[in-house]
C-alpha positions as CSV (number, residue, x, y, z in Angstrom):
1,X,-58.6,60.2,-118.6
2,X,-61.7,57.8,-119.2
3,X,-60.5,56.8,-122.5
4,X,-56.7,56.0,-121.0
5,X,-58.5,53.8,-118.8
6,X,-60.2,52.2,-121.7
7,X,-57.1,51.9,-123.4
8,X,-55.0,50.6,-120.6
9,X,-57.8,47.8,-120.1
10,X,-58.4,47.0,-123.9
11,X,-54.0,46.3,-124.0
12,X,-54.1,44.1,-121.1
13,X,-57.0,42.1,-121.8
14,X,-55.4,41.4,-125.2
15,X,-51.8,40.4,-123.3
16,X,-54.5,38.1,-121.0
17,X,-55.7,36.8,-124.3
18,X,-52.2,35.6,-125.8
19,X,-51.5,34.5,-121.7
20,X,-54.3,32.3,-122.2
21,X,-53.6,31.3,-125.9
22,X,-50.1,30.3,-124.8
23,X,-51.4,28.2,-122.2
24,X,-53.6,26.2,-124.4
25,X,-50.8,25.7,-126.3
26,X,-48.7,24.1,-123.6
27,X,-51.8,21.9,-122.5
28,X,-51.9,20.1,-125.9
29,X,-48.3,20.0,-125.8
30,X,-48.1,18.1,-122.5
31,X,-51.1,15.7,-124.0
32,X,-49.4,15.2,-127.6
33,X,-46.0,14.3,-125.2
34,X,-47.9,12.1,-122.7
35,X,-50.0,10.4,-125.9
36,X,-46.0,9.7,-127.6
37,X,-44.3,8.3,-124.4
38,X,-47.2,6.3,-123.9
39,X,-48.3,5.1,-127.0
40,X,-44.7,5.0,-129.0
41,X,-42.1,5.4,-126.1
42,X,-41.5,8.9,-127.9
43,X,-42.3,11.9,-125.6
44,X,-42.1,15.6,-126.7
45,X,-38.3,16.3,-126.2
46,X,-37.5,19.2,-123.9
47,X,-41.4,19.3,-123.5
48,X,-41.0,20.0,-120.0
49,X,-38.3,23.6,-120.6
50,X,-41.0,24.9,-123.4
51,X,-43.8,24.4,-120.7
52,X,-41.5,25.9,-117.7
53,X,-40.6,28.9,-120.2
54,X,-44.4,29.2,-121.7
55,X,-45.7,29.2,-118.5
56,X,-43.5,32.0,-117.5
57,X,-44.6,33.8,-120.0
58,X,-48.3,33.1,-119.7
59,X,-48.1,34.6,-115.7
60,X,-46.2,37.7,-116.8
61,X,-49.3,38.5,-119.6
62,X,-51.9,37.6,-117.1
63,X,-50.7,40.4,-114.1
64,X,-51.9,43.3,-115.6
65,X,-55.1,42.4,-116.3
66,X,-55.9,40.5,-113.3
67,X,-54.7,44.0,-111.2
68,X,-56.8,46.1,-113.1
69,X,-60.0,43.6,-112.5
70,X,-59.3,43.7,-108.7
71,X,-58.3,39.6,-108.9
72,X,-55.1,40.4,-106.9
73,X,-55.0,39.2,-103.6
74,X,-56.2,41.4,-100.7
75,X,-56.8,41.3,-97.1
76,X,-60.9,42.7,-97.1
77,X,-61.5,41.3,-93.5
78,X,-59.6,44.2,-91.9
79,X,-59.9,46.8,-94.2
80,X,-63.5,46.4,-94.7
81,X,-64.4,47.5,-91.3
82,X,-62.3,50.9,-91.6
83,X,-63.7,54.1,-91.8
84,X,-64.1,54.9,-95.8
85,X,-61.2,57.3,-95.8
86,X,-58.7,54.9,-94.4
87,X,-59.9,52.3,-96.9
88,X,-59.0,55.2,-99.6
89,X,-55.9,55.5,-97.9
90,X,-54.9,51.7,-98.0
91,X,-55.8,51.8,-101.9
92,X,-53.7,54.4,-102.5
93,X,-50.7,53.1,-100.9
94,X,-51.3,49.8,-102.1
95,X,-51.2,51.3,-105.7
96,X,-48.4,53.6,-105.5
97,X,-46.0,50.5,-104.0
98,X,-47.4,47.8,-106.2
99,X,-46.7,50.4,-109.1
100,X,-43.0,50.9,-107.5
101,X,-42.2,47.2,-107.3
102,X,-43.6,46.7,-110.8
103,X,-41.6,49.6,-112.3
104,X,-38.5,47.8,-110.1
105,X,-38.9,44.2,-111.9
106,X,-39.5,45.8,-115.7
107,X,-36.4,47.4,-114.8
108,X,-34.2,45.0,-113.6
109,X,-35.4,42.3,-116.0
110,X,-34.2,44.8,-118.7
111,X,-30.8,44.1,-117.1
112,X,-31.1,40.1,-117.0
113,X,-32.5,40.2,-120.6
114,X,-28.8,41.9,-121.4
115,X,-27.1,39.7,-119.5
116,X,-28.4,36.3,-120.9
117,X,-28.1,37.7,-124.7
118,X,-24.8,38.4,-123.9
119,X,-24.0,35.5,-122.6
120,X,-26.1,33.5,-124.9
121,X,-27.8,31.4,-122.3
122,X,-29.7,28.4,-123.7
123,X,-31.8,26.0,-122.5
124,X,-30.1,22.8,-121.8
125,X,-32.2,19.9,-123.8
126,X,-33.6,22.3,-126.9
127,X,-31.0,24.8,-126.9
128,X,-33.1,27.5,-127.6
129,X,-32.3,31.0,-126.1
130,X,-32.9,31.9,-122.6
131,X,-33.9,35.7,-123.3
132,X,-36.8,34.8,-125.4
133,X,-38.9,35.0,-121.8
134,X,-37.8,38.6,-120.8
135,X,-39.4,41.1,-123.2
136,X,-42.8,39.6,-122.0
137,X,-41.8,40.2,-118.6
138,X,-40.5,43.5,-119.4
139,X,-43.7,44.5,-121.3
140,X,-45.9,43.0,-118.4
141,X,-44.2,44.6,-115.8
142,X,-44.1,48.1,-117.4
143,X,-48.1,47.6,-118.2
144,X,-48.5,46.8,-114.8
145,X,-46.7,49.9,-113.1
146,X,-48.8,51.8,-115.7
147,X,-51.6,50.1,-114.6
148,X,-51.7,50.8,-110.9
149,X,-50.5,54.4,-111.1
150,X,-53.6,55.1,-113.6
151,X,-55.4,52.6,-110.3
152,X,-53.9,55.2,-107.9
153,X,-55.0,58.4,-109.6
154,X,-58.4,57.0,-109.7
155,X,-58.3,55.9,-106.4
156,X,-57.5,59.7,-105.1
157,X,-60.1,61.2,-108.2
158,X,-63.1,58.6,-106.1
159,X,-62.0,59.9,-103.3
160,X,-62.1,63.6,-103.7
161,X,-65.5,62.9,-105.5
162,X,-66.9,62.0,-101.9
């Protein structure tokens, strides 16, 4: 199980690493669109769908890595001063419903991704397809419910080490 861990961490720092690559890539964007509109009244056009669409993008990559590094955000001033089995506990169900939810998005955003190819949703400046956003969700999301019911099984392998 070790080297599923491994695995699991090695695939989502690499979808970290295109987040982050995608994001640079939108910052010198935005400055080669500011630089045009103010030095030759000619902006990026549509600059500002490719940023809200990249951006999108760049979130979904970065979730399962930041969940498996503990960066999500928790409330350690109450659950700090329970007993260690309750703090277990809390981990556990935190897991197992974070892993729910994130099953529940990778699913449904299988559905929207149908529905705007089939209805061939475009932007409205650039024209360029809608769906292009949802098979990084989907792929996120499905990483991520991987990721915190491999979280949860640890959780409950710690705490039967104890």
């Amino acid at each position: 199980m070790k080297s599923f861990g491994e695995g699991l961490g090695k695939l989502s720092a690499a979808f970290a690493v295109v987040g982050g690559s995608i994001l640079v890539s939108l910052v010198v964007l935005v400055v080669t669109s500011i630089l045009g509109r103010a030095l030759f009244s000619m902006p990026v056009p549509g600059d500002f769908e490719i940023v809200a669409v990249g951006t999108a993008i760049a979130v979904f990559l970065f979730l399962p890595y930041c969940y498996l590094n503990r960066g999500n955000v928790a409330v350690d001033i109450f659950i700090s001063r329970m007993p260690r089995r309750a703090q277990y506990v809390m981990d556990l169900f935190a897991a197992l419903l974070f892993g729910v939810i994130a099953g529940l998005f990778a699913w449904r955003m299988a559905y929207g991704l149908a529905d705007t190819f089939g209805n061939r949703d475009i932007s409205m400046i650039l024209g360029f397809p809608i769906w292009i956003a949802y098979p990084f969700g989907i792929a996120s999301f499905t990483l991520l419910s991987v990721s915190c019911f491999h979280t949860a099984v640890d959780t409950l392998r710690r705490f039967g080490d104890e």
